[in-house]
C-alpha positions as CSV (number, residue, x, y, z in Angstrom):
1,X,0.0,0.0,0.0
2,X,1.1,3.6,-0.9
3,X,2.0,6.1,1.6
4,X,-0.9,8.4,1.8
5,X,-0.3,11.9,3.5
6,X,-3.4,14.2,5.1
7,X,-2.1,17.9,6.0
8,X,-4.3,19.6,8.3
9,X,-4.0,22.9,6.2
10,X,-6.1,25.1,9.2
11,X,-7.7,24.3,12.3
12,X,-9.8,27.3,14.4
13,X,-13.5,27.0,15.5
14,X,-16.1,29.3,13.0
15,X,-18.3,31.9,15.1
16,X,-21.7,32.4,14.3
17,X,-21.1,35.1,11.3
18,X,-23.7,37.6,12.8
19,X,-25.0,37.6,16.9
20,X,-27.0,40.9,16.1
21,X,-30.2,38.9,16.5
22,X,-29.1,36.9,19.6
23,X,-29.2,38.1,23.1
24,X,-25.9,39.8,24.2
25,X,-26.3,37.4,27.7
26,X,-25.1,34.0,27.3
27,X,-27.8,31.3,27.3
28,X,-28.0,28.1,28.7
29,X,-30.2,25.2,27.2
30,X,-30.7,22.5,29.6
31,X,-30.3,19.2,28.4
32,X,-33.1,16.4,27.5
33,X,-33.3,13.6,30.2
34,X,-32.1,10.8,27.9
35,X,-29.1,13.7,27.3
36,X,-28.5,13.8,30.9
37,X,-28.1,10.1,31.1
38,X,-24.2,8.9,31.8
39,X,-23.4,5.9,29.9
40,X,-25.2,7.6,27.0
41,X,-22.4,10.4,26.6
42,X,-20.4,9.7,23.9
43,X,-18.8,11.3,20.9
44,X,-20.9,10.2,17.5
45,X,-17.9,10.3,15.0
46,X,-19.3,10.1,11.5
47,X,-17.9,10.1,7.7
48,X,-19.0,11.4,4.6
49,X,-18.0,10.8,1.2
50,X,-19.1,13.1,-2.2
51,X,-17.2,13.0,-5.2
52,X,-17.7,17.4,-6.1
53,X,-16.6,18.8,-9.2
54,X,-13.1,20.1,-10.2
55,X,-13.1,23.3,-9.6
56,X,-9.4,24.3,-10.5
57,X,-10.5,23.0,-14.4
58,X,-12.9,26.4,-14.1
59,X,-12.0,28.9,-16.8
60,X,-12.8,31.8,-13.9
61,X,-9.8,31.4,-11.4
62,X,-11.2,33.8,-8.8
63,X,-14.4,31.5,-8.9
64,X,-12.7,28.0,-8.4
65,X,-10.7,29.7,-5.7
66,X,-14.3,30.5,-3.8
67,X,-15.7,27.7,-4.7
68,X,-13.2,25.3,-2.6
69,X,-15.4,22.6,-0.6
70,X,-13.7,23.9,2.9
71,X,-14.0,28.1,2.0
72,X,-18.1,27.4,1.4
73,X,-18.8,25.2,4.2
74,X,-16.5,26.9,6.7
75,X,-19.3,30.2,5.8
76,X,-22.1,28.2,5.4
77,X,-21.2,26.6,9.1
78,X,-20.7,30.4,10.2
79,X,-23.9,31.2,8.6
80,X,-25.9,28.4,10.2
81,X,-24.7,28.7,13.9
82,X,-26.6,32.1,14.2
83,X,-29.6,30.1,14.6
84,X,-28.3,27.2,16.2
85,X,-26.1,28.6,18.4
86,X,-25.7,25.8,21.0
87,X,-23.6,24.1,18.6
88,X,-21.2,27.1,18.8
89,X,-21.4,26.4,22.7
90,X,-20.3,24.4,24.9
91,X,-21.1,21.1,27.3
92,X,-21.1,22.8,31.1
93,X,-21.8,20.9,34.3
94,X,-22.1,17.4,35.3
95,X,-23.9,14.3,34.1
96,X,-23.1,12.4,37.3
97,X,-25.5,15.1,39.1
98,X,-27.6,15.3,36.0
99,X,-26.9,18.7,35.8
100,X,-25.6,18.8,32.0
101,X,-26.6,21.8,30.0
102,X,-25.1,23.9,27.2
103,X,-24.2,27.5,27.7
104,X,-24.3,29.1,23.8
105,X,-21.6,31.2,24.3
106,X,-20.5,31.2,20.6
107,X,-17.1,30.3,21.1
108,X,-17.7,28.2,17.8
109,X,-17.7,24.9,16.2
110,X,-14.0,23.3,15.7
111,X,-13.3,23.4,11.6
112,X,-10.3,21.4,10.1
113,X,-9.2,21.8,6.7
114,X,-6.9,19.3,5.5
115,X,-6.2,17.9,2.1
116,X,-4.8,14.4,0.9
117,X,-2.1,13.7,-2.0
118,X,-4.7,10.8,-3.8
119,X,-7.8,10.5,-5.1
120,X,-11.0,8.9,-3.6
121,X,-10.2,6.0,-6.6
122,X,-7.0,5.6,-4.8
123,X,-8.5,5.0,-1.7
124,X,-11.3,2.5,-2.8
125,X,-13.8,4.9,-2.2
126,X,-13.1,4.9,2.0
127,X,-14.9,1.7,1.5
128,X,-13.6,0.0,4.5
129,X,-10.8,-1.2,4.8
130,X,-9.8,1.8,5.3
131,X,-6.8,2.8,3.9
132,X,-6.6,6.2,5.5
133,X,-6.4,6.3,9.4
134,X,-9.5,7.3,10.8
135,X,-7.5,9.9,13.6
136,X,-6.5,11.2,9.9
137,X,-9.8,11.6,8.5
138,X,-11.9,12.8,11.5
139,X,-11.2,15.6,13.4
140,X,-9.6,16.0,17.1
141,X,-10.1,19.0,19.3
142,X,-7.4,21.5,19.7
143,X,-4.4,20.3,22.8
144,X,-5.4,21.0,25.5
145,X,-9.4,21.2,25.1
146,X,-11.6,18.3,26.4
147,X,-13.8,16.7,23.0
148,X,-16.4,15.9,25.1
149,X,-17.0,19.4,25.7
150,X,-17.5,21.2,22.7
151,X,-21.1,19.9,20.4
152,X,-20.1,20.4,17.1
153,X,-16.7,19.4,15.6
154,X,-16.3,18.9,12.0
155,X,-13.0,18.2,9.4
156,X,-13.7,19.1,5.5
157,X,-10.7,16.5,3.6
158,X,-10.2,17.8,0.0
159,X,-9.0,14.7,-2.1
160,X,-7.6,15.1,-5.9
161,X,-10.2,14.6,-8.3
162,X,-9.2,11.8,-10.4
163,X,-9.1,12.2,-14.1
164,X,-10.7,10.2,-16.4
């Protein structure tokens, strides 16, 4: 099997793009009960695959360039967490005590943008078996910052488009 590189080209968490319509005080949204239950806290790590369009093969270049998968969901995400900002918040308090909740502070969602050096054909698809690492292809929180506490954490991987 060929060595197959991901490079995590940016990592930050998105902000809802606009608070303007949001109260200035921080809310806190308490959880469900079957949310507050302890052995049901766990992280739901899930993958998608879509084969896009080439967008460097786009006569305009200023248009490909805005057009890149990570650039429009990156503002999309932005977009969206002005209405759902608890997933720009974060887990507070316990589950042993069943006092969970989620204060929306908008600190923001955690975005990675990485890239790969093959093509979805060269990687069967991610059909399992996997032939990418899944720590490569999902994303991890920043050092230093507990996964379990932030809702929303998502990783865009750009693949080359395979020619055919």
């Amino acid at each position: 099997m060929a060595s197959i590189t991901v490079t995590k080209k940016s990592q930050s968490f998105v902000v809802p793009s606009s608070t303007a319509t949001t109260t200035p005080t921080t809310d806190t949204l308490e959880l469900s009960a079957i949310d507050r239950v302890p052995g049901l806290l766990h992280m739901v790590r899930s993958l998608h695959v879509f084969r896009g369009k080439d967008a460097t093969a786009r006569s305009d270049a200023a248009a490909a360039a805005s057009s890149r998968p990570a650039d429009v969901i990156r503002a999309a995400l932005s977009r969206a967490l002005v209405d759902y900002r608890p997933f720009a918040g974060r887990f507070v308090g316990s589950l042993c005590t069943g006092e969970a909740s989620v204060e929306c502070t908008d600190d923001g969602a955690w975005f990675v943008d990485a890239v790969t050096d093959c093509s979805l054909d060269d990687v069967n698809g991610l059909d399992y078996p996997l032939m990418i690492s899944k720590e490569e292809l999902l994303p991890a929180a920043e050092e230093g910052v507990d996964p379990t506490s932030i809702p929303m954490m998502m990783q865009i991987l750009l693949v080359r488009v395979s020619k055919l």
